[in-house]
C-alpha positions in Angstrom: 117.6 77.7 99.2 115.5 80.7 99.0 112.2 81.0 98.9 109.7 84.2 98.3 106.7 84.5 100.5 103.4 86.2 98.7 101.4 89.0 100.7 104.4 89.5 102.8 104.2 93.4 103.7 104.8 94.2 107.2 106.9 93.1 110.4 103.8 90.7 111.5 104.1 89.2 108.4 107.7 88.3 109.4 106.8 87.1 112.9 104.0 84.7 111.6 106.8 83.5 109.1 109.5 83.2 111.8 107.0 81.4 113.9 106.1 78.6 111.1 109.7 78.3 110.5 110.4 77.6 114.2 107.2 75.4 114.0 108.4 73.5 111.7 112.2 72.9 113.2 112.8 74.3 109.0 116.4 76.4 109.6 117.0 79.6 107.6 119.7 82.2 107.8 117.9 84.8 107.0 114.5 86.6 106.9 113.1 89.8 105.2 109.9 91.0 103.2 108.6 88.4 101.1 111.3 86.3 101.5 112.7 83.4 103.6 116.5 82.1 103.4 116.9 78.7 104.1 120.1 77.2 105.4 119.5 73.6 103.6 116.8 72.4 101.3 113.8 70.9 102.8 111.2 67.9 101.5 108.3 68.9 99.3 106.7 67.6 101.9 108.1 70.0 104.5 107.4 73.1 101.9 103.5 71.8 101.8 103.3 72.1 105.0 105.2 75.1 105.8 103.1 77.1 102.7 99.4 75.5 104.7 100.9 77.2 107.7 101.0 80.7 105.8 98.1 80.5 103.9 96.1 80.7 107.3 97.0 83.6 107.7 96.7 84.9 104.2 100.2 84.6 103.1 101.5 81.8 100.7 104.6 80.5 99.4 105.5 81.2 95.4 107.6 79.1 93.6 108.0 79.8 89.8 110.5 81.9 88.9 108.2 84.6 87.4 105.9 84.9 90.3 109.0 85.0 92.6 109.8 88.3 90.4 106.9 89.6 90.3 106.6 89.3 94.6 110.6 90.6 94.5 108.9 93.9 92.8 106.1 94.5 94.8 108.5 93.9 98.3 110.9 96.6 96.8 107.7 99.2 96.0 106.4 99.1 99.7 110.5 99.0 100.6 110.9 102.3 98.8 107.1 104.0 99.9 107.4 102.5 103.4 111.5 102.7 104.6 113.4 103.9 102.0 114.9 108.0 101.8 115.6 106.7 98.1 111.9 107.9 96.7 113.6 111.6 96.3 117.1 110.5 94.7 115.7 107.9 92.0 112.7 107.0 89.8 111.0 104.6 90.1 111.9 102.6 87.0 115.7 103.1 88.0 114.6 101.9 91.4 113.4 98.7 90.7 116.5 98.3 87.8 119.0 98.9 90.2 117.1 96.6 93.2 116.6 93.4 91.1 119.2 93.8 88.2 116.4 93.3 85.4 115.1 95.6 82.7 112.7 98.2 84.1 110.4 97.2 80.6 111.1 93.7 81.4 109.7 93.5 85.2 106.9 96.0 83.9 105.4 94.0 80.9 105.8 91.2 83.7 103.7 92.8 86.2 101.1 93.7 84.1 100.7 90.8 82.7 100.6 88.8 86.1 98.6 91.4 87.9 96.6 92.9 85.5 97.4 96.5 86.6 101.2 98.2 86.2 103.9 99.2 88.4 103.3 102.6 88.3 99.8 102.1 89.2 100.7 99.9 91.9 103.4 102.1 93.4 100.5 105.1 93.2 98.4 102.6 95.4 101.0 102.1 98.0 101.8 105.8 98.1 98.6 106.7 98.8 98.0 103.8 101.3 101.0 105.5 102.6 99.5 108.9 103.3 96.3 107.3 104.5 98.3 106.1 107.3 99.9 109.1 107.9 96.9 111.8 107.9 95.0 109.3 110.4 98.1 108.2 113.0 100.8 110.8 112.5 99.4 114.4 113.0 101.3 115.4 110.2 99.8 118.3 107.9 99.5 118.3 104.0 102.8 119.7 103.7 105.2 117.9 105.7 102.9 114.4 104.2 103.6 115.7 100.8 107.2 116.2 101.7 107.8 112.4 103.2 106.2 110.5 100.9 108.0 112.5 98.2 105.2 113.9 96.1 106.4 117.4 94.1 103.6 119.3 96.2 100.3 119.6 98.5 98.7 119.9 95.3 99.8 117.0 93.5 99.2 114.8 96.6 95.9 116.1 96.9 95.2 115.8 93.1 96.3 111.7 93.2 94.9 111.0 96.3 91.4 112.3 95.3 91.7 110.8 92.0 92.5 107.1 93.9 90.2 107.6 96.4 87.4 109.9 95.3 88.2 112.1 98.3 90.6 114.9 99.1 92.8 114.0 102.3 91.3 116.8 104.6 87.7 115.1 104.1 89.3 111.7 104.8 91.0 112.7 107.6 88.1 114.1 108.9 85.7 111.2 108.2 88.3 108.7 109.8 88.7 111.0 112.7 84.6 110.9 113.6 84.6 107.5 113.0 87.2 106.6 115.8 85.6 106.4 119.3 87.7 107.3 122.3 88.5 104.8 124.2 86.4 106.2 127.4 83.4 106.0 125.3 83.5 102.8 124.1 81.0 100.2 125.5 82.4 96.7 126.9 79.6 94.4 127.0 
């Protein structure tokens, strides 16, 4: 039985996941983003309780077949902007395609209609989430950023980030940089 977890996006998701399974005694074989491999089928009763679990911690279970989609296409954007070396070999629409065997115009008129914004949109989102990351932890500059996350060029990144965020990525470096305290100068009280 598989099941697709929403708001699953990083490697804590899968711990607080692994932990309600465990919780639970609810036995799966396997476990990735946004979605949980069962080895039997479980109660209602069981899933109610396993989907309370998550939504404590912001994450919930989905169960029609269309939402389980639309979860499947969000996992496999922040797959391809977060793991994947495939951002520079494919595009996106061929991406998703190839990933979850549907028709790119299919899973986009489906997005947009559940989420009220498209893929492309949503991919742009990531991306940038992506390079905000990057510019504050990484110590990378423009150019090797603009290389990794597989924009054409400094320029283009700097063009979309600005237009997403309504700041160009040197000035939010540098506001997130004098905003962080060093650790010898913070206060314990």
């Amino acid at each position: 039985m598989k099941i697709l977890i929403k708001n699953m996006v990083s490697n804590r998701c899968i711990m607080v996941v692994k932990s309600a399974l465990e919780k639970l005694n609810i036995p799966y074989s396997s476990l990735e983003l946004g979605e949980v491999d069962l080895s039997e089928n479980i109660s209602e009763e069981k899933l109610r309780s396993f989907d309370s679990n998550l939504r404590f911690y912001g994450l919930e279970v989905k169960e029609d077949k269309k939402s389980q989609l639309v979860e499947k296409i969000k996992s496999a954007i922040i797959e391809l902007v977060h793991d994947s070396e495939d951002q520079t070999k494919v595009t996106l629409s061929e991406y998703l395609s190839r990933k979850l065997s549907y028709n790119c115009t299919y899973l986009s008129n489906l997005f947009s209609e559940s989420q009220g914004t498209s893929i492309e949109k949503f991919f742009i989102n990531n991306k940038i989430e992506h390079v905000k990351e990057l510019l504050i932890n990484d110590g990378l500059n423009l150019k090797e950023i603009s290389y990794r996350t597989s924009y054409s060029s400094v320029a283009h990144l700097s063009y979309q980030f600005k237009k997403t965020t309504g700041l160009a990525p040197s000035e939010y470096r540098h506001l997130q940089n004098k905003n962080r305290v060093a650790l010898q100068h913070v206060s314990f009280l």
